[in-house]
Gaussian input, Z-matrix of N, CA and C with variables (Angstrom, degrees):
# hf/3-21g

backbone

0 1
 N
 C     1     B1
 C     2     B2     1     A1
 N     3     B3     2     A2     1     D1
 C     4     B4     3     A3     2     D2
 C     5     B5     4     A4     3     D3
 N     6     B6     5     A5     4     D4
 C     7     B7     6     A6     5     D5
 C     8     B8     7     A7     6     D6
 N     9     B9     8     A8     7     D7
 C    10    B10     9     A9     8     D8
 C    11    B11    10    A10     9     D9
 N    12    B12    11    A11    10    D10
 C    13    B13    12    A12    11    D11
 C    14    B14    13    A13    12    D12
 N    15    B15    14    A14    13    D13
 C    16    B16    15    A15    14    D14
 C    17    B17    16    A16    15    D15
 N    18    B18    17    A17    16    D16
 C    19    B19    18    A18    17    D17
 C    20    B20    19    A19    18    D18
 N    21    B21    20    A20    19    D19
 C    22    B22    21    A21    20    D20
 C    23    B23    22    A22    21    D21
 N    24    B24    23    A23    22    D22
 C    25    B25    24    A24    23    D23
 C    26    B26    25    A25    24    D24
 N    27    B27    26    A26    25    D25
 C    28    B28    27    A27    26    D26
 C    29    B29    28    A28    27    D27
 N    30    B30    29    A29    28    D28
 C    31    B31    30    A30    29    D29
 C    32    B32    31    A31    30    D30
 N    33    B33    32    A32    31    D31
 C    34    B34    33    A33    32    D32
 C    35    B35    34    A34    33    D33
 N    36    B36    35    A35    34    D34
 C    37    B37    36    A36    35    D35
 C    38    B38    37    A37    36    D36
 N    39    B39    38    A38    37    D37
 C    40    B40    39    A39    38    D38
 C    41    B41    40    A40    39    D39
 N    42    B42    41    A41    40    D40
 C    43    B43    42    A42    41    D41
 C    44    B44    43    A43    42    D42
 N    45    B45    44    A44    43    D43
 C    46    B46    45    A45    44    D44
 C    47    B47    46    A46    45    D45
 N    48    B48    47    A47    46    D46
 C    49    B49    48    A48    47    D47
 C    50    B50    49    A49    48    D48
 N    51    B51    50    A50    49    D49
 C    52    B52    51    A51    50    D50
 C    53    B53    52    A52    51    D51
 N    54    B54    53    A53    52    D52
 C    55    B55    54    A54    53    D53
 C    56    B56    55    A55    54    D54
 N    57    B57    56    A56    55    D55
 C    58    B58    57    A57    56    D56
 C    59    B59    58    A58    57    D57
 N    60    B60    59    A59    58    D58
 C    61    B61    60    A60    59    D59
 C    62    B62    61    A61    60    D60
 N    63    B63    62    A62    61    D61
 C    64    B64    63    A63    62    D62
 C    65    B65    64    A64    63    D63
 N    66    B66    65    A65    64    D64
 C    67    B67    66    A66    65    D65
 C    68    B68    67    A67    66    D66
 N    69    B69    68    A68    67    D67
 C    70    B70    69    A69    68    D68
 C    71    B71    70    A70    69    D69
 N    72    B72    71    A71    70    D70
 C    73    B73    72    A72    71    D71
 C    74    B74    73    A73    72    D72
 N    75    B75    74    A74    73    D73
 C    76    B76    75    A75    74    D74
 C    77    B77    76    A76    75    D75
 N    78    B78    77    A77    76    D76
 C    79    B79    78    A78    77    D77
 C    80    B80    79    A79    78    D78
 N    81    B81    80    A80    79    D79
 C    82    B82    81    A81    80    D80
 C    83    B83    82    A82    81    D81
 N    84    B84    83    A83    82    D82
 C    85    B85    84    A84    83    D83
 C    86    B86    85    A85    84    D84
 N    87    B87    86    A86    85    D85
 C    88    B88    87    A87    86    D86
 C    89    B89    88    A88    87    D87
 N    90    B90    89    A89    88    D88
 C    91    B91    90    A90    89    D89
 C    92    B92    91    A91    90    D90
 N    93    B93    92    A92    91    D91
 C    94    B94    93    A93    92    D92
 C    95    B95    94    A94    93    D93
 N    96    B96    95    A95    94    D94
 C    97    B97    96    A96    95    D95
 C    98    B98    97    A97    96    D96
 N    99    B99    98    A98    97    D97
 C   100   B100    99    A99    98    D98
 C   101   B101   100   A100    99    D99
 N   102   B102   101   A101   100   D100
 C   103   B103   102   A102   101   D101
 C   104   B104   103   A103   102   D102
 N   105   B105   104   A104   103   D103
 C   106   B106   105   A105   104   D104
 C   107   B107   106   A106   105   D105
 N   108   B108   107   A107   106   D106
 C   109   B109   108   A108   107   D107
 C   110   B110   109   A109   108   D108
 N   111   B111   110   A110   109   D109
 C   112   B112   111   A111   110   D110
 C   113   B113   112   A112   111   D111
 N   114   B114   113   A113   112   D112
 C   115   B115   114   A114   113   D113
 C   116   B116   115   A115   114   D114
 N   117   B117   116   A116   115   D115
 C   118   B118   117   A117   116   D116
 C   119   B119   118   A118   117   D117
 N   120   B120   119   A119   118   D118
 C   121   B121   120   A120   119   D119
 C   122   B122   121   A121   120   D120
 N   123   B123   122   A122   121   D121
 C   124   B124   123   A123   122   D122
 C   125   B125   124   A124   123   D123
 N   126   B126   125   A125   124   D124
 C   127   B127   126   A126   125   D125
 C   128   B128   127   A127   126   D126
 N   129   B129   128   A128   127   D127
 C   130   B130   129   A129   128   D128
 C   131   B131   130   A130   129   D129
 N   132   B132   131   A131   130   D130
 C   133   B133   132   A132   131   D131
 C   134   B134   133   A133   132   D132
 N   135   B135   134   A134   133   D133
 C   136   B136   135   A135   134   D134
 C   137   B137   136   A136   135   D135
 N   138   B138   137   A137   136   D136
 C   139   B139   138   A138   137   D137
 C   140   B140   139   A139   138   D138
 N   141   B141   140   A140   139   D139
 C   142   B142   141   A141   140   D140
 C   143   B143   142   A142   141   D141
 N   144   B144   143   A143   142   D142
 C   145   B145   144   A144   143   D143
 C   146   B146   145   A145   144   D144
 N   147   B147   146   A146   145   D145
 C   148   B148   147   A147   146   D146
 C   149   B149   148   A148   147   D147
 N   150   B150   149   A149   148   D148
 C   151   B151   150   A150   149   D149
 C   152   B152   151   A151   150   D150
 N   153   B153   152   A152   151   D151
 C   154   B154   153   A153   152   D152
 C   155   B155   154   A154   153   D153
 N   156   B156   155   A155   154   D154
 C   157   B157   156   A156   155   D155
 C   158   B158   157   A157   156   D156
 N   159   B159   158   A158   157   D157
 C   160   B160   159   A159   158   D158
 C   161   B161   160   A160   159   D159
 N   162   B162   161   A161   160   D160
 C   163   B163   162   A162   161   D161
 C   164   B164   163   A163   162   D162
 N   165   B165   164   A164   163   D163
 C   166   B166   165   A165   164   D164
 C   167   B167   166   A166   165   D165
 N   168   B168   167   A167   166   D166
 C   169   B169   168   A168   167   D167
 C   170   B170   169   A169   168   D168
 N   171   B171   170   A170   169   D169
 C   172   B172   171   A171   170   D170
 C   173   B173   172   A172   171   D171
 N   174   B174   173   A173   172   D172
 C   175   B175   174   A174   173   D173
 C   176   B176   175   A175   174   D174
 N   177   B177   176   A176   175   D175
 C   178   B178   177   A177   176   D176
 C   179   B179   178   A178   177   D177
 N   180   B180   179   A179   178   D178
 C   181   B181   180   A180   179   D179
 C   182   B182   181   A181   180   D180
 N   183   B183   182   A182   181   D181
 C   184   B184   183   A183   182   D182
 C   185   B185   184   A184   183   D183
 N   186   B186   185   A185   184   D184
 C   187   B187   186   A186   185   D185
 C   188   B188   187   A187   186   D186
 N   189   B189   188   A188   187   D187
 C   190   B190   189   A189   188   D188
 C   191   B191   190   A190   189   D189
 N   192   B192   191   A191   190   D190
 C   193   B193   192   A192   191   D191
 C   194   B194   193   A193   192   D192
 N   195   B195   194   A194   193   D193
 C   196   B196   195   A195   194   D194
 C   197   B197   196   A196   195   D195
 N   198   B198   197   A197   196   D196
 C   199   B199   198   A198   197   D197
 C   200   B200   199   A199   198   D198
 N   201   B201   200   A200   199   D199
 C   202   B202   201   A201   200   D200
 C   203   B203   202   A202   201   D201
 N   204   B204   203   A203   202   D202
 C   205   B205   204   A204   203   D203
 C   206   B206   205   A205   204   D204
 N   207   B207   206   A206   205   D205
 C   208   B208   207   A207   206   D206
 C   209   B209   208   A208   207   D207
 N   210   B210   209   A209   208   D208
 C   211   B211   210   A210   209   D209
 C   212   B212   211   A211   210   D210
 N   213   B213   212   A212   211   D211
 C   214   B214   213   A213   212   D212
 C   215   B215   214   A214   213   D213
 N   216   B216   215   A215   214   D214
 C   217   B217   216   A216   215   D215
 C   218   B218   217   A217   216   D216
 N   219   B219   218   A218   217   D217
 C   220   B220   219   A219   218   D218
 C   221   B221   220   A220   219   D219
 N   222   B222   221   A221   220   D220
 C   223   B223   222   A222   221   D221
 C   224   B224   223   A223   222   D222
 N   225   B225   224   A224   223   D223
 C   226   B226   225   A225   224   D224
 C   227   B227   226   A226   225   D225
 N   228   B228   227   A227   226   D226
 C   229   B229   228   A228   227   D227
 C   230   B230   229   A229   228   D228
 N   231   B231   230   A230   229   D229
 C   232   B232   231   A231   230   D230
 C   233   B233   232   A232   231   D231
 N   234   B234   233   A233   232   D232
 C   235   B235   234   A234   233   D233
 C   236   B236   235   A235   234   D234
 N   237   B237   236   A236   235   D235
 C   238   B238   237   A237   236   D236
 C   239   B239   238   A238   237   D237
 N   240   B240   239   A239   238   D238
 C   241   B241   240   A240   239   D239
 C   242   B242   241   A241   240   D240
 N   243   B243   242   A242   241   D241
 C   244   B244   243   A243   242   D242
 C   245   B245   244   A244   243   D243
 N   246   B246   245   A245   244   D244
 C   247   B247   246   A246   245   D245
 C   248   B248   247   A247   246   D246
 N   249   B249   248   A248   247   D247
 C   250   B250   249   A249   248   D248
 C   251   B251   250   A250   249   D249
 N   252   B252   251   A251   250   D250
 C   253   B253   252   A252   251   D251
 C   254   B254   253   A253   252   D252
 N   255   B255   254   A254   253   D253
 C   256   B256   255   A255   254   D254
 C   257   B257   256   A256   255   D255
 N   258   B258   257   A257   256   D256
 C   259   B259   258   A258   257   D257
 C   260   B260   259   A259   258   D258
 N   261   B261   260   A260   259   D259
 C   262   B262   261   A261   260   D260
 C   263   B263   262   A262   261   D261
 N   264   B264   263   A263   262   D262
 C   265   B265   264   A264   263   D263
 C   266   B266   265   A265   264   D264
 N   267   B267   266   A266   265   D265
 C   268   B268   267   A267   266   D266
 C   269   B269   268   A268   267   D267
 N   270   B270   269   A269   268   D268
 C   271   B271   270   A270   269   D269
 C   272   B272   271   A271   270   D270
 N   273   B273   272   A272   271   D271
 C   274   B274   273   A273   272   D272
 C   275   B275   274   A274   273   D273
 N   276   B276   275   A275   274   D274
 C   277   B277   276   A276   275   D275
 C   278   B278   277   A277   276   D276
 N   279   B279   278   A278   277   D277
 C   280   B280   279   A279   278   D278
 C   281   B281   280   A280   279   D279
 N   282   B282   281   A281   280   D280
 C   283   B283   282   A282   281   D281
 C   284   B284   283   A283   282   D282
 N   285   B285   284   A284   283   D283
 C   286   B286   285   A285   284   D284
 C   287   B287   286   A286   285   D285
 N   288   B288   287   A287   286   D286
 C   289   B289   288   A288   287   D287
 C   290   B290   289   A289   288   D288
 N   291   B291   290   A290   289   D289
 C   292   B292   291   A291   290   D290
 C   293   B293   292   A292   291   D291

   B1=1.4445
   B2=1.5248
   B3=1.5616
   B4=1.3042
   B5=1.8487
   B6=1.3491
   B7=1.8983
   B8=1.3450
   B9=1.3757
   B10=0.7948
   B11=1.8817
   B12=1.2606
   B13=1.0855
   B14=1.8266
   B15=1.3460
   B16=1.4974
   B17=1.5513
   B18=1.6675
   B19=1.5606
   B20=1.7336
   B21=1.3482
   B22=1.4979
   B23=1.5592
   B24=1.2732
   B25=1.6025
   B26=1.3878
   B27=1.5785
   B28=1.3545
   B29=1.5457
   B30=1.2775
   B31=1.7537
   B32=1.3713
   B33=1.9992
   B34=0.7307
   B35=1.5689
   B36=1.2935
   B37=1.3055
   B38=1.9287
   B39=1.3841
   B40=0.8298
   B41=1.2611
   B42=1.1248
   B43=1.7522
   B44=1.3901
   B45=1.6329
   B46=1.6212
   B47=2.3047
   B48=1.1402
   B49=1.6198
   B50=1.5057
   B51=1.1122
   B52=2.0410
   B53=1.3579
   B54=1.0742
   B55=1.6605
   B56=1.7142
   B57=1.0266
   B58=1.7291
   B59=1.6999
   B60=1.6042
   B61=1.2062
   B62=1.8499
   B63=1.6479
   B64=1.2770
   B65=2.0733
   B66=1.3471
   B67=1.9119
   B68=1.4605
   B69=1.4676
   B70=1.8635
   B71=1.4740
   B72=1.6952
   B73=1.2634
   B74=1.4792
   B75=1.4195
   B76=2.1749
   B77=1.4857
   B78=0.9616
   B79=1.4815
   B80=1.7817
   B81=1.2896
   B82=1.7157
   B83=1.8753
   B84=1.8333
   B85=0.9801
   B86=1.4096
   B87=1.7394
   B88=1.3693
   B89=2.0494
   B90=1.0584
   B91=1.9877
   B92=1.8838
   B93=1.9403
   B94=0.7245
   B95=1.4054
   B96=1.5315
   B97=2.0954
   B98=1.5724
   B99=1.1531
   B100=1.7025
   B101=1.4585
   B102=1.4487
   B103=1.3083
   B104=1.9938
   B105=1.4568
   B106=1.4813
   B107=1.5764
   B108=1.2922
   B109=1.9507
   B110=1.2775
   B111=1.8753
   B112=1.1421
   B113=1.7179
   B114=1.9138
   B115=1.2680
   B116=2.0349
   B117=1.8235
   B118=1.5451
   B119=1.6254
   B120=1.3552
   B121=1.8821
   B122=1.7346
   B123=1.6813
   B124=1.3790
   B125=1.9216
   B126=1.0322
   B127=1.7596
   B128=1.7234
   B129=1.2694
   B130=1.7753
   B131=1.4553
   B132=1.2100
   B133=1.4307
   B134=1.6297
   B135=1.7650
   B136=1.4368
   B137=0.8808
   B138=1.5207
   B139=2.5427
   B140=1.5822
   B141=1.5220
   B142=1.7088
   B143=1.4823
   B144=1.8405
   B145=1.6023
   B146=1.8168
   B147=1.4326
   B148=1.3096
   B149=1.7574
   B150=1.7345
   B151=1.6153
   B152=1.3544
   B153=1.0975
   B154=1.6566
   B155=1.6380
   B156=1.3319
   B157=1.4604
   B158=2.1915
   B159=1.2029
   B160=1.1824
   B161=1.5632
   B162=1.4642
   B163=1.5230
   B164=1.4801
   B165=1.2474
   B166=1.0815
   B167=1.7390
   B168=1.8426
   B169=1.7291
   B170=1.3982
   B171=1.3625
   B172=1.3069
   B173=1.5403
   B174=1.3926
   B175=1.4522
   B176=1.4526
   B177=1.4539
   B178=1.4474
   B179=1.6857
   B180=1.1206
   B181=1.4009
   B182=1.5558
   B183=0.9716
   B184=1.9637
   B185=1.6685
   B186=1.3507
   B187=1.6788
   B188=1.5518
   B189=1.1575
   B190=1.7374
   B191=1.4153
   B192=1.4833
   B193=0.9712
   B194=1.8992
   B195=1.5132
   B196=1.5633
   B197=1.4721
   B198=1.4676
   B199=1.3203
   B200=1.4021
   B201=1.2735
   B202=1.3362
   B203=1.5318
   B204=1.4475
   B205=1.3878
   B206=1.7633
   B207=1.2928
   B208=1.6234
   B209=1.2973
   B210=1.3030
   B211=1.7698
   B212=2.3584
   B213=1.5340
   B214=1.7194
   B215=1.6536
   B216=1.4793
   B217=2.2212
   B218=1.1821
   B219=1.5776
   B220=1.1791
   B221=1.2741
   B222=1.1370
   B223=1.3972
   B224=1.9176
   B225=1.3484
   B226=1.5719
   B227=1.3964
   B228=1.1654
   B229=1.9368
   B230=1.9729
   B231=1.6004
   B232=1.0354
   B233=1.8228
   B234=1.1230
   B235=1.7218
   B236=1.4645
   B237=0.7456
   B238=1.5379
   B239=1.2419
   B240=1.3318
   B241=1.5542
   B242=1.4654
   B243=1.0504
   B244=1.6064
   B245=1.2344
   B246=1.8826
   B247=1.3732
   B248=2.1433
   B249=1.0099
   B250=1.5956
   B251=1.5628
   B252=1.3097
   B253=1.6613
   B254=1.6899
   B255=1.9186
   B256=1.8715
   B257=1.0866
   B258=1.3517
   B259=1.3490
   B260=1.4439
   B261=2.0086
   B262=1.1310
   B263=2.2319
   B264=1.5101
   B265=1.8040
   B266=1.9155
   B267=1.1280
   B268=1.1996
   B269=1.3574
   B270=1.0646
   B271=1.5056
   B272=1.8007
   B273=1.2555
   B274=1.8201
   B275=1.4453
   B276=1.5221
   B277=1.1193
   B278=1.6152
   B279=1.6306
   B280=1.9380
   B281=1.8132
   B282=1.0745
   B283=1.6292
   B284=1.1842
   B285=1.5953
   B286=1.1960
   B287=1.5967
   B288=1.2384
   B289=1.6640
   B290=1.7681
   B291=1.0972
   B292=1.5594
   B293=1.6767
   A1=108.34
   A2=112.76
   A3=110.15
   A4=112.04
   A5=106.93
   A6=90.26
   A7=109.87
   A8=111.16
   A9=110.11
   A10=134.40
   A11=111.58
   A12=140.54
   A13=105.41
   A14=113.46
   A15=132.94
   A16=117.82
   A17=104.77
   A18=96.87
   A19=87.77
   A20=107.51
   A21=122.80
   A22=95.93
   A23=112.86
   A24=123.38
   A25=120.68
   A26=119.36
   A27=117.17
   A28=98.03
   A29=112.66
   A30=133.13
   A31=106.93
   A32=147.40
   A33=140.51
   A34=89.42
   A35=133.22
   A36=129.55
   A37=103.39
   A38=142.00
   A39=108.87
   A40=121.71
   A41=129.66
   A42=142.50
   A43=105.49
   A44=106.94
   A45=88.27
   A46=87.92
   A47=87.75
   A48=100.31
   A49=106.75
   A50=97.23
   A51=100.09
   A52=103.97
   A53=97.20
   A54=117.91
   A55=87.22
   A56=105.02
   A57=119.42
   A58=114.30
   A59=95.71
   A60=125.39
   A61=94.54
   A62=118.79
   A63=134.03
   A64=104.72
   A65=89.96
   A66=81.81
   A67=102.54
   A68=106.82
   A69=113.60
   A70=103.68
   A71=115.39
   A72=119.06
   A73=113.86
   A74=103.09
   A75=97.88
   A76=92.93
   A77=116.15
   A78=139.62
   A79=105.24
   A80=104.05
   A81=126.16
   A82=96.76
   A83=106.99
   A84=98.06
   A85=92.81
   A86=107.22
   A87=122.99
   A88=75.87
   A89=95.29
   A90=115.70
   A91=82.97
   A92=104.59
   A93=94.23
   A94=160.31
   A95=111.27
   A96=103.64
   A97=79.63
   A98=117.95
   A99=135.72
   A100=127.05
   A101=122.26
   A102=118.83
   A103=110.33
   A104=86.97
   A105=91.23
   A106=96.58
   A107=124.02
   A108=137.25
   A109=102.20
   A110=87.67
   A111=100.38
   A112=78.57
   A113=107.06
   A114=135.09
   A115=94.08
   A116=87.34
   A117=89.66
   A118=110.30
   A119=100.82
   A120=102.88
   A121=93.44
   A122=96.56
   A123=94.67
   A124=94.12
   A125=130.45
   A126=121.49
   A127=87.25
   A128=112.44
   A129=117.58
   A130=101.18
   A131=106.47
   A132=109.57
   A133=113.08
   A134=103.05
   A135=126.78
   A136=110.90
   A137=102.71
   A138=90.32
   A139=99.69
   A140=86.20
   A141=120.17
   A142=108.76
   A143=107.57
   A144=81.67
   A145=96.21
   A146=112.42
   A147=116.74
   A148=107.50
   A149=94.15
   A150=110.81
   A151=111.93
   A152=129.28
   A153=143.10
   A154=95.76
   A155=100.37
   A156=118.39
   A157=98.82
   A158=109.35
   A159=112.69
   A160=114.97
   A161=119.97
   A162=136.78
   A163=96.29
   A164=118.35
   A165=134.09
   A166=103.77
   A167=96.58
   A168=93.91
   A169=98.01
   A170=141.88
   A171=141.32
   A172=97.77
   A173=117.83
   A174=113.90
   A175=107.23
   A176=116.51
   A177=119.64
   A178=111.17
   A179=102.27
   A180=102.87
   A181=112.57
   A182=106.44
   A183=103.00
   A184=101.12
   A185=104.49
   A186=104.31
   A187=115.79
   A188=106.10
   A189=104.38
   A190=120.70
   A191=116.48
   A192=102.04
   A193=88.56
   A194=122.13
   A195=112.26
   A196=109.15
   A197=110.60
   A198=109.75
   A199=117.41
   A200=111.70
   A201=121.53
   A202=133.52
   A203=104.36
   A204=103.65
   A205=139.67
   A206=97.03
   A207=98.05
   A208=126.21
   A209=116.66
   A210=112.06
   A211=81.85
   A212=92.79
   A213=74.61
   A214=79.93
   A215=102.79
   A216=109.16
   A217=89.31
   A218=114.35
   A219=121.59
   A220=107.99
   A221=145.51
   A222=143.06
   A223=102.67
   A224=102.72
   A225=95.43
   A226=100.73
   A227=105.49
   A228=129.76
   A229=95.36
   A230=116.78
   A231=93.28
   A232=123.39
   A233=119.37
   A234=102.92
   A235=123.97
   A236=107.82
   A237=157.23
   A238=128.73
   A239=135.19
   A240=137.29
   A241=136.73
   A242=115.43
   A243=128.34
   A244=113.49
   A245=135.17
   A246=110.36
   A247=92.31
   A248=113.16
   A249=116.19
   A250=112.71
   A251=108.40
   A252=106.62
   A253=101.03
   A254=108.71
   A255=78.93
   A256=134.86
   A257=135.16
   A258=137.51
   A259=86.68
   A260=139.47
   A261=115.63
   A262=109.03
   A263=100.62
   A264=77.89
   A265=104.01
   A266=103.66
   A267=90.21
   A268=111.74
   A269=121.11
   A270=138.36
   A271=117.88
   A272=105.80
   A273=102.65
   A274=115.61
   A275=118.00
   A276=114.62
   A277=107.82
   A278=85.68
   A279=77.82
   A280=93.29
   A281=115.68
   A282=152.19
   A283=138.23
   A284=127.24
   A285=115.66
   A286=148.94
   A287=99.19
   A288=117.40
   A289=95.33
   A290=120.76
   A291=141.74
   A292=101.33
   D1=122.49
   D2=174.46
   D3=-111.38
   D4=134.71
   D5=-177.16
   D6=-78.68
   D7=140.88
   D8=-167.14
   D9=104.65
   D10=-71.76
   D11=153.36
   D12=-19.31
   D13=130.95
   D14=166.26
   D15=-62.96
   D16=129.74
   D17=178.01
   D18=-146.26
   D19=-172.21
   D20=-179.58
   D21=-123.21
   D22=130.18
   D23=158.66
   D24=-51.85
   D25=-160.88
   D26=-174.17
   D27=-96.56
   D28=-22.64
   D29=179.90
   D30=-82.71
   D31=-8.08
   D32=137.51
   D33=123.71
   D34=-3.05
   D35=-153.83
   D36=-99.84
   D37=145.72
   D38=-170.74
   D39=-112.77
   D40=162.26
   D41=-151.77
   D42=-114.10
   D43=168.34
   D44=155.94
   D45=-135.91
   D46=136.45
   D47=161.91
   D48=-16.04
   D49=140.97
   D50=165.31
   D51=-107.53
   D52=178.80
   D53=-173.71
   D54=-60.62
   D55=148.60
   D56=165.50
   D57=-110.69
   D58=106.50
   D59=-163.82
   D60=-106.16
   D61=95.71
   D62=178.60
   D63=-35.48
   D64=-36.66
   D65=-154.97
   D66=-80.95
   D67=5.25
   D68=-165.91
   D69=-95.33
   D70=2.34
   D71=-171.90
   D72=-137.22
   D73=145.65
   D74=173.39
   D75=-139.73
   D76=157.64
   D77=169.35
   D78=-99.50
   D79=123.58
   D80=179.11
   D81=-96.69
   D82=137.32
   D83=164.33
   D84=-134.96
   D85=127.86
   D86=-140.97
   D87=-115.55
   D88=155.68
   D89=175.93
   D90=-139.51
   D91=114.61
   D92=135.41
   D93=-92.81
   D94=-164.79
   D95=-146.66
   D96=-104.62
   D97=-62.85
   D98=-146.26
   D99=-179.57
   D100=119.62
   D101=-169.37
   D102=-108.13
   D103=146.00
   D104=-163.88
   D105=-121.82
   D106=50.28
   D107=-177.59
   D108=-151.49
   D109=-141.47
   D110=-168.83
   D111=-170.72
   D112=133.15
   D113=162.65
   D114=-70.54
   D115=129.62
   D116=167.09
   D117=-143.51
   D118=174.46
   D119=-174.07
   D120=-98.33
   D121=130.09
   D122=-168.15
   D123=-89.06
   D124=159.97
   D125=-154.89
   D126=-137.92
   D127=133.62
   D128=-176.62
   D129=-87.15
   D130=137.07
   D131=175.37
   D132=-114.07
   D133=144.66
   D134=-162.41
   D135=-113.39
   D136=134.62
   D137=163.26
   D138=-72.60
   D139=147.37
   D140=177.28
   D141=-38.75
   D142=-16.24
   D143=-161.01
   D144=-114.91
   D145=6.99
   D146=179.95
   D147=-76.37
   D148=151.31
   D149=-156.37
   D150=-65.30
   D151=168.35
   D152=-173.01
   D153=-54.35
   D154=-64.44
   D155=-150.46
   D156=-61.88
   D157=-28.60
   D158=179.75
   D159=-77.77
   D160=-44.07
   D161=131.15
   D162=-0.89
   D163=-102.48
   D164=-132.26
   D165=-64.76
   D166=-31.43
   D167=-174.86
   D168=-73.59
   D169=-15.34
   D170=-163.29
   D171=-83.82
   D172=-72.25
   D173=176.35
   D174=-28.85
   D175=-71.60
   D176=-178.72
   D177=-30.73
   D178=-69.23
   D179=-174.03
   D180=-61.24
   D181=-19.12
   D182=177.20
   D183=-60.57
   D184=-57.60
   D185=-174.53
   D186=-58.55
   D187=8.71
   D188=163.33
   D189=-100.81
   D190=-0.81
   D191=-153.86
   D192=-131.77
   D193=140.78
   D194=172.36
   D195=-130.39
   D196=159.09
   D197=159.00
   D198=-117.47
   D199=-172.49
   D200=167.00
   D201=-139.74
   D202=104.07
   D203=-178.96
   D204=-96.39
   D205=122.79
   D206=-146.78
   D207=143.55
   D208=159.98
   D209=-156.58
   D210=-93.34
   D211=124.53
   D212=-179.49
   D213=-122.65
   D214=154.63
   D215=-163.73
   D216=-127.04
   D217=174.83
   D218=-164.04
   D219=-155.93
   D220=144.68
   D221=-165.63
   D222=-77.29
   D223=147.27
   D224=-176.05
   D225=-90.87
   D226=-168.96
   D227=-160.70
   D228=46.77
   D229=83.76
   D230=166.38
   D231=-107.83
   D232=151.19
   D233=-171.49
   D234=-69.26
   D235=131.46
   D236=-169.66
   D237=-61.26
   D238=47.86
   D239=-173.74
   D240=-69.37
   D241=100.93
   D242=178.34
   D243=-51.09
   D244=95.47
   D245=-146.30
   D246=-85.90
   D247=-30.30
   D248=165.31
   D249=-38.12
   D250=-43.82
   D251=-171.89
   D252=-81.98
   D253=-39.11
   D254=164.16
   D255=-94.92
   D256=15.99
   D257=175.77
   D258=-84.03
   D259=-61.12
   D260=-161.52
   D261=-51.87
   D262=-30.42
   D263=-171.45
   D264=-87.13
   D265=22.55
   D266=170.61
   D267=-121.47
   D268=24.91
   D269=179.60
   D270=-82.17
   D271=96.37
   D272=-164.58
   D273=-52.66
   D274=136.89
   D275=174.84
   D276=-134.39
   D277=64.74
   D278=-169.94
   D279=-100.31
   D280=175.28
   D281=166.78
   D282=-111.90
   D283=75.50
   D284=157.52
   D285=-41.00
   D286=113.33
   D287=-171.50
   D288=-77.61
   D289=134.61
   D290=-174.04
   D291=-115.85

């Protein structure tokens, strides 16, 4: 998320980022339960008449990227991160000695 910065909604229309407000967010750390799919490489698709060299960055870039198809579960009570409470301890408080 960039503020500011241009994106497309789920409706295709486009947005711009909001301010990023720390306490509006937590980080879930999920343990999964059991998967009922299959993890796949999602692959970018090109018109027929676009160049090799663009090809090739697309493939490339497909293999970075995965999905997952399938109901995948997760054990409940998962922990719970205050992303405000870790940005404050990750906030540098060092001192240069001269």
């Amino acid at each position: 998320m960039q503020e500011g910065k241009l994106y497309y909604d789920a409706n295709g229309f486009p947005r711009q980022y909001p301010k990023f407000v720390p306490e509006d967010y937590v980080i879930l750390e999920l343990a999964p339960r059991y998967q009922n799919g299959e993890w796949v490489i999602w692959n970018q698709e090109f018109p027929e008449e676009a160049p090799e060299a663009l090809l090739k960055l697309g493939e490339e870039f497909s293999h970075l990227k995965v999905g997952y198809r399938g109901d995948l579960r997760f054990y409940e009570n998962p922990n719970v991160y205050e992303v405000a409470e870790l940005l404050q301890e990750q906030t540098p408080t060092t001192q240069m000695d001269m």
